[in-house]
GUZADREN-43332 format. One record per residue (C-alpha): residue number from 1; residue in one letter; x, y, z. Coordinates in pm, 1 decimal. Layout:
NODE    n  res        px        py        pz
NODE  NUM    A         X         Y         Z
...
! end
This chain:
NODE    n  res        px        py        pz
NODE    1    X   -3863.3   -3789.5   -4808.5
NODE    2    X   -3981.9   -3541.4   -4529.6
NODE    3    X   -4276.8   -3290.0   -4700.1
NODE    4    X   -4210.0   -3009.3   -4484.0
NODE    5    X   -4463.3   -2716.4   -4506.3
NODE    6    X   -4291.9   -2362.9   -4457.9
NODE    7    X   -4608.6   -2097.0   -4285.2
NODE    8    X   -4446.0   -1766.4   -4328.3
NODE    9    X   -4177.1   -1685.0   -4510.1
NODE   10    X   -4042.3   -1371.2   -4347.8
NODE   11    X   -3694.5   -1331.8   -4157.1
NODE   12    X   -3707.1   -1716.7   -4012.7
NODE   13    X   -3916.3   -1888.9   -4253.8
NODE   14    X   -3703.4   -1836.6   -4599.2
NODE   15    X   -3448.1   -1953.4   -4337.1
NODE   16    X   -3562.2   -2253.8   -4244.8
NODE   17    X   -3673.3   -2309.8   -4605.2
NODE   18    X   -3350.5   -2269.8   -4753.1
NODE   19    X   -3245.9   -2519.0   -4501.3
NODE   20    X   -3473.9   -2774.5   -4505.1
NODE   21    X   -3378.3   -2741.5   -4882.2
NODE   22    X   -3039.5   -2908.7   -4790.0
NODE   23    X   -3153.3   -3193.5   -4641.0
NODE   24    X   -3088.0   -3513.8   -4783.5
NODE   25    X   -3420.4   -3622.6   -4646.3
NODE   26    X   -3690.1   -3375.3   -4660.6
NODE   27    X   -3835.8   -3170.1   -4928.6
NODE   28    X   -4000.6   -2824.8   -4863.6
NODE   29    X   -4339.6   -2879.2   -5003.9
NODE   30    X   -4433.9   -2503.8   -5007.1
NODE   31    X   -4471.1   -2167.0   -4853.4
NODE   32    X   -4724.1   -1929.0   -4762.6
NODE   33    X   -4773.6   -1573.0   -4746.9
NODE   34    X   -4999.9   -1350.4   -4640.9
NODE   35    X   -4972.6   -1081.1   -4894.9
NODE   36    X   -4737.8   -1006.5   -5211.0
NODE   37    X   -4432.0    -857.9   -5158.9
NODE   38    X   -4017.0    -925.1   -5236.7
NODE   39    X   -4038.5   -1270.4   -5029.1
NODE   40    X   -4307.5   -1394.5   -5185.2
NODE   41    X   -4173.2   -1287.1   -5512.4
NODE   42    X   -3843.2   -1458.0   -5415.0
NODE   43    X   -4009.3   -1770.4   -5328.1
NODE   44    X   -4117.9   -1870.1   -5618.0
NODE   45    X   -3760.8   -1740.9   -5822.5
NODE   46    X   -3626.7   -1956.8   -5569.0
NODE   47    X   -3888.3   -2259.6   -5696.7
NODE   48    X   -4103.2   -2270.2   -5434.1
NODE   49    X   -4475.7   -2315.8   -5445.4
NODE   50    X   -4632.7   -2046.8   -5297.7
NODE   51    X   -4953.9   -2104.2   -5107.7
NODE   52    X   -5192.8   -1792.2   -4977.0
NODE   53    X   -5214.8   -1824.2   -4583.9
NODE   54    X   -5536.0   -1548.7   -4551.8
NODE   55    X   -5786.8   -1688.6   -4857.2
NODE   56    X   -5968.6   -1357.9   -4870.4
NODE   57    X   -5620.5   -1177.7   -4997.6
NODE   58    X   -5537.2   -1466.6   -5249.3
NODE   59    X   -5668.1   -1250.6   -5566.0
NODE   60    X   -5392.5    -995.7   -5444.4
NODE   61    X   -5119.4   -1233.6   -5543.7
NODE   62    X   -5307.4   -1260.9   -5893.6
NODE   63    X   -5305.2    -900.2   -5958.5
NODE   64    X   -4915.4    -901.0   -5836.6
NODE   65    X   -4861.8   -1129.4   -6115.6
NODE   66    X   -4771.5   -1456.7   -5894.9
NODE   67    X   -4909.3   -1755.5   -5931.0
NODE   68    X   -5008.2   -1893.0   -5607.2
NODE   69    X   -5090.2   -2329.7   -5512.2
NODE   70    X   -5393.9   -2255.4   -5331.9
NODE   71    X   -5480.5   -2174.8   -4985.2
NODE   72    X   -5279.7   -2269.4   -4671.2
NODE   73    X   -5509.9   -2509.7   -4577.5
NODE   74    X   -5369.1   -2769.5   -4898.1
NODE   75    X   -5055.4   -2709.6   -4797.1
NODE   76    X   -5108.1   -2830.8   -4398.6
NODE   77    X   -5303.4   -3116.3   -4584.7
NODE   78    X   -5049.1   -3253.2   -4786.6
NODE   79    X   -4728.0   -3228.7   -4548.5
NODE   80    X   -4595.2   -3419.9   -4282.4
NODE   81    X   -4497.6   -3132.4   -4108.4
NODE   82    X   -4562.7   -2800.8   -4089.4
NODE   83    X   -4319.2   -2484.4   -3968.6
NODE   84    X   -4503.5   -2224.7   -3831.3
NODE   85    X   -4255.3   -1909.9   -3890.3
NODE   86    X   -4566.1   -1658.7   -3870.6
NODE   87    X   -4559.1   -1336.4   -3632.9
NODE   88    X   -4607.2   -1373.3   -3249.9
NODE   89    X   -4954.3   -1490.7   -3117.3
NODE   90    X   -5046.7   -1601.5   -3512.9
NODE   91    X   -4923.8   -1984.0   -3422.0
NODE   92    X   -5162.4   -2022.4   -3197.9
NODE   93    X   -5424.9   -1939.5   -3365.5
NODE   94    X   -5320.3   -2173.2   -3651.5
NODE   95    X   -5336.2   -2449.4   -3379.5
NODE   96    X   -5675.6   -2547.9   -3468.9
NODE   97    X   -5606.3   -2582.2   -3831.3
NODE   98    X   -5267.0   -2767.6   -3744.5
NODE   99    X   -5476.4   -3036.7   -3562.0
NODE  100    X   -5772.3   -3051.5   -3844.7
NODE  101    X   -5575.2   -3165.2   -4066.8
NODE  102    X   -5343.4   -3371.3   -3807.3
NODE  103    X   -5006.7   -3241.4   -3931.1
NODE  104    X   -4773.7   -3202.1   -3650.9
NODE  105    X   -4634.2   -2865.4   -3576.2
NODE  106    X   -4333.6   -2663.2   -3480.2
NODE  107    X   -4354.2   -2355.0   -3342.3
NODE  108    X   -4134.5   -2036.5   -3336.7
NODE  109    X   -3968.2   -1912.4   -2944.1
NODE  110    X   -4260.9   -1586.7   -2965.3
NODE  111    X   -4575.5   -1862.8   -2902.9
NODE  112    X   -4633.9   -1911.2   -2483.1
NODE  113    X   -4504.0   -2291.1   -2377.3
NODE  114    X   -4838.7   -2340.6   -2240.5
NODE  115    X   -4927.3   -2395.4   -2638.7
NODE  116    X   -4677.0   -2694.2   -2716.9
NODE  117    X   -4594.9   -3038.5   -2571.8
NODE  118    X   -4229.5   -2977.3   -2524.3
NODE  119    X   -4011.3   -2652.8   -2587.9
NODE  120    X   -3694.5   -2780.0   -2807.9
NODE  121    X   -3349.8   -2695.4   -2835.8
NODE  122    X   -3143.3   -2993.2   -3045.1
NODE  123    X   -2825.1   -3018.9   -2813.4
NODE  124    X   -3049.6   -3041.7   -2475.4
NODE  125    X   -3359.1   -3211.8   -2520.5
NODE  126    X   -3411.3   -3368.5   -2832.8
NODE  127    X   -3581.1   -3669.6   -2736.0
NODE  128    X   -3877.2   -3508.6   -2531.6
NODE  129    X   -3991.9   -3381.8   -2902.3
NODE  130    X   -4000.8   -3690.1   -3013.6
NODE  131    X   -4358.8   -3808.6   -3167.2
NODE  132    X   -4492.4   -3435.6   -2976.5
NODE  133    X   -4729.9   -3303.4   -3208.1
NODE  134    X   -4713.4   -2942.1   -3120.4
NODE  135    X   -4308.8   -2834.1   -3073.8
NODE  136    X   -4201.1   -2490.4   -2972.0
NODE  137    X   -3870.2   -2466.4   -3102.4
NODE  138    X   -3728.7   -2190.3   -2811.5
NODE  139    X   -3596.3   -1820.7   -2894.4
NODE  140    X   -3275.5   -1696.9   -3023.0
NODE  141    X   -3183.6   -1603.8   -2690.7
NODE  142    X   -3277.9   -1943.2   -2525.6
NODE  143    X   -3160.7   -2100.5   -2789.8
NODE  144    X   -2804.2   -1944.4   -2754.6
NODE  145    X   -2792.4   -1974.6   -2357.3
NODE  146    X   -2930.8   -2373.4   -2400.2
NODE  147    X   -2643.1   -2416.2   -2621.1
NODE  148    X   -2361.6   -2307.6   -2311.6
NODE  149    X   -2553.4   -2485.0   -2076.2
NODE  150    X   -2595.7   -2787.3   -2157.7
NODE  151    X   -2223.0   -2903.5   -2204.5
NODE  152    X   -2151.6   -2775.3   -1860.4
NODE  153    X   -2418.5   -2918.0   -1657.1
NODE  154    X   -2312.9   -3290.4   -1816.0
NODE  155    X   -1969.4   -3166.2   -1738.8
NODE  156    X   -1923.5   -2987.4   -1449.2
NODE  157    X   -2286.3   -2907.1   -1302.1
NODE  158    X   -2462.9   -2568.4   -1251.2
NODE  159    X   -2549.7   -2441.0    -953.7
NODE  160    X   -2695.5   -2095.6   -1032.2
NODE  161    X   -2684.8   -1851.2   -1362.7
NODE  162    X   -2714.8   -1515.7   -1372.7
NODE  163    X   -2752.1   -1353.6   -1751.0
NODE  164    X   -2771.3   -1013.5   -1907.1
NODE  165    X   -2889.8    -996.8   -2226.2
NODE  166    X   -2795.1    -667.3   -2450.3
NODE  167    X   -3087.8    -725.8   -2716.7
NODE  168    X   -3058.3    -519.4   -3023.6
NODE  169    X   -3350.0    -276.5   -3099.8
NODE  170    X   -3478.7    -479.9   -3389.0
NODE  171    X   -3358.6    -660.9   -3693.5
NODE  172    X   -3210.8    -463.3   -3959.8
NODE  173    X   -3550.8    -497.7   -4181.3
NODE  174    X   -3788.6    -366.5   -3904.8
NODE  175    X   -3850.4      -1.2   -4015.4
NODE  176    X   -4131.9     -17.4   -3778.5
NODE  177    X   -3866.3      36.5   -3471.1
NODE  178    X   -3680.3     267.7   -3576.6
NODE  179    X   -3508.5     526.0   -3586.4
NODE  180    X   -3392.3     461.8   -3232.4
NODE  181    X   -3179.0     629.0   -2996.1
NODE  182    X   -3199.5     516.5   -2629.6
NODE  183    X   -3083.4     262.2   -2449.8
NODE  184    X   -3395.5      68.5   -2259.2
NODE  185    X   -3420.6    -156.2   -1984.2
NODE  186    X   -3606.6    -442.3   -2122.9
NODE  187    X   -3854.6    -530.1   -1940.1
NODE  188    X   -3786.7    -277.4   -1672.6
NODE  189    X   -3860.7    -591.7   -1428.5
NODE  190    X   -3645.8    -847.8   -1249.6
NODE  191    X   -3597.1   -1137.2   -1392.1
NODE  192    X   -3679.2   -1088.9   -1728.0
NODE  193    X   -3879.5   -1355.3   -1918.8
NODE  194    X   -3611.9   -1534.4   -2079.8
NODE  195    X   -3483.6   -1675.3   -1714.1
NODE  196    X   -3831.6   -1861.6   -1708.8
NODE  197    X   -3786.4   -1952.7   -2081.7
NODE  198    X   -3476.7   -2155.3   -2054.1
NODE  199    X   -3625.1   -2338.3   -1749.9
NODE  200    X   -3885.5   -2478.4   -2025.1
NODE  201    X   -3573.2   -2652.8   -2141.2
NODE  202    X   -3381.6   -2744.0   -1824.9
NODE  203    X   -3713.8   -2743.9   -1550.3
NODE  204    X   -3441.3   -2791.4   -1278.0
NODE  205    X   -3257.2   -2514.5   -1365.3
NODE  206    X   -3153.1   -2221.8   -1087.1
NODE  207    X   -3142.7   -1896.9   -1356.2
NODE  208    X   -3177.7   -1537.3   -1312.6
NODE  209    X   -3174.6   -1314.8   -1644.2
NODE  210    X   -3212.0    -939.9   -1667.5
NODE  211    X   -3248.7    -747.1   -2029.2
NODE  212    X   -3198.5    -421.5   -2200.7
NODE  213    X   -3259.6    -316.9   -2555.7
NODE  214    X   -3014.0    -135.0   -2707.3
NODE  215    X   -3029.4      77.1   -3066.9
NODE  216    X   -2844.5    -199.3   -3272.9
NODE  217    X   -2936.0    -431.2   -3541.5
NODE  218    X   -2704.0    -700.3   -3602.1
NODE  219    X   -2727.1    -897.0   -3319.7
NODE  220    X   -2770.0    -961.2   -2933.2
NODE  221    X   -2494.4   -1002.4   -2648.8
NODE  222    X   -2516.5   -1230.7   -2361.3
NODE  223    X   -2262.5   -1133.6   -2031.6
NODE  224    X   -2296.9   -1500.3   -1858.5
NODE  225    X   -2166.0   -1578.8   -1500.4
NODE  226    X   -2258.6   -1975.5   -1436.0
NODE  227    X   -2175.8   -2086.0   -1068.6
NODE  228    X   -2060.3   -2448.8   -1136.6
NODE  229    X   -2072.1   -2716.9    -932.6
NODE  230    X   -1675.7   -2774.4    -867.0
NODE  231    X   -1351.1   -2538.4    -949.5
NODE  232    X   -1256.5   -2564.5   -1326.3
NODE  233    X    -999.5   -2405.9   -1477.9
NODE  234    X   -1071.7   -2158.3   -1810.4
NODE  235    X    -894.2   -2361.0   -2063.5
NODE  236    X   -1090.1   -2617.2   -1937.7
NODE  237    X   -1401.8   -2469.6   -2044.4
NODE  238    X   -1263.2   -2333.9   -2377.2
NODE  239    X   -1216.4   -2684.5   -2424.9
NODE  240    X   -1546.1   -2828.2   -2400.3
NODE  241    X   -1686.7   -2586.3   -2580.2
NODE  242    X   -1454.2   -2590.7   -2903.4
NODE  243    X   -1595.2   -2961.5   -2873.2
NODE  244    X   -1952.2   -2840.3   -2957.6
NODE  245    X   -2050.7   -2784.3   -3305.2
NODE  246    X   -2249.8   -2556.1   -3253.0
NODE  247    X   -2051.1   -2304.6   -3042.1
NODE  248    X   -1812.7   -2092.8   -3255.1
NODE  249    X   -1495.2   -1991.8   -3050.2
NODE  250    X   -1328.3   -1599.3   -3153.4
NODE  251    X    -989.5   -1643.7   -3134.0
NODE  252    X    -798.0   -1300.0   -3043.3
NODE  253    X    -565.3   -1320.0   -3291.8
NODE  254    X    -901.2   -1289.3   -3542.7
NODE  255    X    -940.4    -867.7   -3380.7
NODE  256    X   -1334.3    -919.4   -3356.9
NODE  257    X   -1439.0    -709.3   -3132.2
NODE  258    X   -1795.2    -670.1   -3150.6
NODE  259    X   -2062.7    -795.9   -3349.4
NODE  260    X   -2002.8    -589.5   -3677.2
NODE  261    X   -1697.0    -716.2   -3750.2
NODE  262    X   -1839.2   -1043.8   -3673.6
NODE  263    X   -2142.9   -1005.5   -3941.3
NODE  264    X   -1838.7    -936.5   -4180.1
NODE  265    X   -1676.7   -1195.2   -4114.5
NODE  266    X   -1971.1   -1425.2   -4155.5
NODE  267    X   -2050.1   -1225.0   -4527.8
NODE  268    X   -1641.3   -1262.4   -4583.6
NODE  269    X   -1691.0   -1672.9   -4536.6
NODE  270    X   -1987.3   -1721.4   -4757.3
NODE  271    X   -2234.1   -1743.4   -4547.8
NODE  272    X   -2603.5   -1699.2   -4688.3
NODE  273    X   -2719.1   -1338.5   -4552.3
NODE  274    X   -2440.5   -1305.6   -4321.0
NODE  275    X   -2569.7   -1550.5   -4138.2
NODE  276    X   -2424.3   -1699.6   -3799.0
NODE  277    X   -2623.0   -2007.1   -3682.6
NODE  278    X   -2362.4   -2066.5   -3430.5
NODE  279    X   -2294.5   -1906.8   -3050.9
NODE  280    X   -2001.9   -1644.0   -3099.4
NODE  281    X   -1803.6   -1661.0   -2804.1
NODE  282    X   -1502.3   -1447.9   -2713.7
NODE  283    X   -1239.4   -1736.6   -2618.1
NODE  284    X   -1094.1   -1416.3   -2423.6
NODE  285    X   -1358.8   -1373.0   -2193.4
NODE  286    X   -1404.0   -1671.6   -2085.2
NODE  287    X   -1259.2   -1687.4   -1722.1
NODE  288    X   -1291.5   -1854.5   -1351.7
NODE  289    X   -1269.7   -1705.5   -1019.6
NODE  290    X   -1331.9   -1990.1    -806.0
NODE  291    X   -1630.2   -2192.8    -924.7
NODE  292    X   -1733.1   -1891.4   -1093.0
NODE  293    X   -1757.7   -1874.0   -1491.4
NODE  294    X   -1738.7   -1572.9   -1722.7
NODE  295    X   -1805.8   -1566.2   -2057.3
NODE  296    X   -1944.6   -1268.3   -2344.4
NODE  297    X   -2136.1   -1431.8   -2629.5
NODE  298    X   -2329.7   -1287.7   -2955.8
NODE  299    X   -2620.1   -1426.0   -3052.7
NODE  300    X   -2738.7   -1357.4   -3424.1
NODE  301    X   -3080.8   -1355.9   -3405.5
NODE  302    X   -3210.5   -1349.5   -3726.6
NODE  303    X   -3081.5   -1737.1   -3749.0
NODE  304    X   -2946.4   -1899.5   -3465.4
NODE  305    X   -3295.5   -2080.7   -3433.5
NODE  306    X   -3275.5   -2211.4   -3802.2
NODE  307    X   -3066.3   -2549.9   -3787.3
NODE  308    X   -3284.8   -2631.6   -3449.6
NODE  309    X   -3623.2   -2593.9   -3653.7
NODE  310    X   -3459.6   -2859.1   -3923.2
NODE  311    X   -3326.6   -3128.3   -3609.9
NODE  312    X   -3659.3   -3064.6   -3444.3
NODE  313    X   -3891.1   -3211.2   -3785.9
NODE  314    X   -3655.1   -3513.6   -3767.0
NODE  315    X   -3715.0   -3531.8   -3383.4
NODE  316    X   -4078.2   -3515.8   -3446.8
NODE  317    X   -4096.5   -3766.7   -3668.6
NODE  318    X   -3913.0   -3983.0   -3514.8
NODE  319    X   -3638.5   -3985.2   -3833.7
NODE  320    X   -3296.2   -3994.5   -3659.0
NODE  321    X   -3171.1   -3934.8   -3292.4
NODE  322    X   -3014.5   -3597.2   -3187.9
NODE  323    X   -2659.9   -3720.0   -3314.8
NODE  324    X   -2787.6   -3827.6   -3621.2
NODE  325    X   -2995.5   -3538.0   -3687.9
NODE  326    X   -2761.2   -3268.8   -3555.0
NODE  327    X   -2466.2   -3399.8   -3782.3
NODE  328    X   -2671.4   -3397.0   -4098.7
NODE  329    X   -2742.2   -3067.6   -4073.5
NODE  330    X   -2426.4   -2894.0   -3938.0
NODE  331    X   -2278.7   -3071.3   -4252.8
NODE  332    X   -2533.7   -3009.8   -4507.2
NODE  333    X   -2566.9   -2642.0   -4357.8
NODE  334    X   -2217.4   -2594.2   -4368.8
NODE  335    X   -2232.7   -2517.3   -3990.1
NODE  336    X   -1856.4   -2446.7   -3831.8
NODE  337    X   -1689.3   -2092.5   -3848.8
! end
């Protein structure tokens, strides 16, 4: 079995935990936390040893009344791999320790590329993660663009993609950012960063991206128009991509119209926190003028990265190949609206 070591257990990490959870082949070895709070407390309800990831705050756990495994540090030490689910900037400072201990590493989409050996997204390029030590596993919104992509460059080829990105304001637990009421562009330059991002993923890759943030919470919208390489009818398209596991089509006759009556219908199907690890794409929208493509999408951001962090241990271990690895989890995460 896989020891997999969870570092932070906030919005992604107790994700990825629960996930890695599923997996016929790994076993989550523990989690740490920098403080005491309700995740921490949930962890260990949940089973989980709980580790202290800043040593000089482990008494604070004490004096919460949970028991903690020790420090961080024996928790790196005694996995084969470690998730780094901390805030921005954080996973690169836990580099050093990472390599101390030589533990390979994933990373989360906020840490610069210049940090890993390979950015990773499961359906595109699996097998350049494979025996990488340091793995930066991309954003929500790369993740969720790398998805569409890759099916129609093997199919059809890309010449050019231009992408705006509606972002929401922040996710429904950051009090920090709100209450909002504006609508921002975001950044106020052209091309925002997330153009540059994806081309971690395809380096050959003609993309423009632009970005706004918006004062929502539930989840991000793409507008996508992909220049392909040849004329190709829409039903075309909406049949690739009902082909891909990963890409959930909305039919019309299911009245979603926006991404609250999505989140409800993710809650209404059982899934864990609403969650929606797939690409929600309007089968609607999806049109062709030409060689032109046109498709809306909603990206749930809280989780769309999750089932990539669990294909991208396997891939850096070397324990399956991407349809292996991607098929054990879609099943054992119950992935497929």
């Amino acid at each position: 079995m896989i020891q997999v070591a969870i570092n932070g257990y906030g919005t992604i990490g107790k994700r990825v935990a629960d996930a890695v959870r599923e997996q016929p082949d790994m076993e989550v070895v523990g989690v740490a936390k920098t403080r005491p709070n309700f995740e921490a407390e949930t962890a260990l309800e949940k089973g989980f040893s709980l580790y202290a990831a800043i040593e000089e705050r482990a008494d604070q756990f004490a004096e919460a009344g949970l028991e903690i495994a020790g420090p961080v540090e024996d928790l790196v030490d005694e996995a084969d791999v470690v998730v780094d689910a901390t805030p921005s900037g954080i996973g690169a400072e836990n580099k050093a320790m990472y390599e101390e201990y030589d533990t390979p590493a994933l990373y989360q989409g906020g840490e610069d590329a210049d940090l890993v050996d390979v950015s990773f997204n499961a359906r595109s390029n699996f097998e350049d993660a494979v025996d990488a030590d340091h793995v930066r596993v991309v954003s929500c919104n790369t993740t969720g663009l790398s998805r569409v992509l890759a099916p129609l460059r093997e199919a059809y080829g890309v010449e050019k993609v231009r992408a705006t990105l509606v972002r929401r304001g922040g996710d429904p637990g950051q009090t920090s950012r709100g209450p909002i009421n504006d609508i921002l562009p975001n950044p106020v330059t052209i091309p925002s960063h997330h153009g540059p991002d994806v081309e971690t993923i395809f380096d050959d890759l003609d993309i423009d991206t632009l970005g706004m943030k918006v004062p929502a919470t539930l989840m991000h919208m793409h507008s996508l128009n992909v220049t392909l390489s040849e004329e190709v009818d829409a039903s075309e398209v909406r049949d690739l991509f009902a082909d891909e596991s990963r890409l959930f089509l909305i039919p019309e006759r299911m009245d979603i119209d926006g991404s609250g009556k999505l989140k409800e219908y993710a809650m209404d199907a059982g899934r864990p926190r609403g969650d929606i690890w797939e690409n929600c794409i309007w089968e609607e929208s999806i049109s062709t003028v030409g060689t032109d493509l046109y498709l809306f999408q909603g990206i749930h951001q809280e989780s769309d990265v999750v089932p990539e962090n669990v294909d991208a241990i396997r891939a850096v271990l070397g324990a399956a190949d991407a349809e292996e690895s991607i098929a054990t989890t879609d099943e054992t995460m119950g992935i497929g609206l």
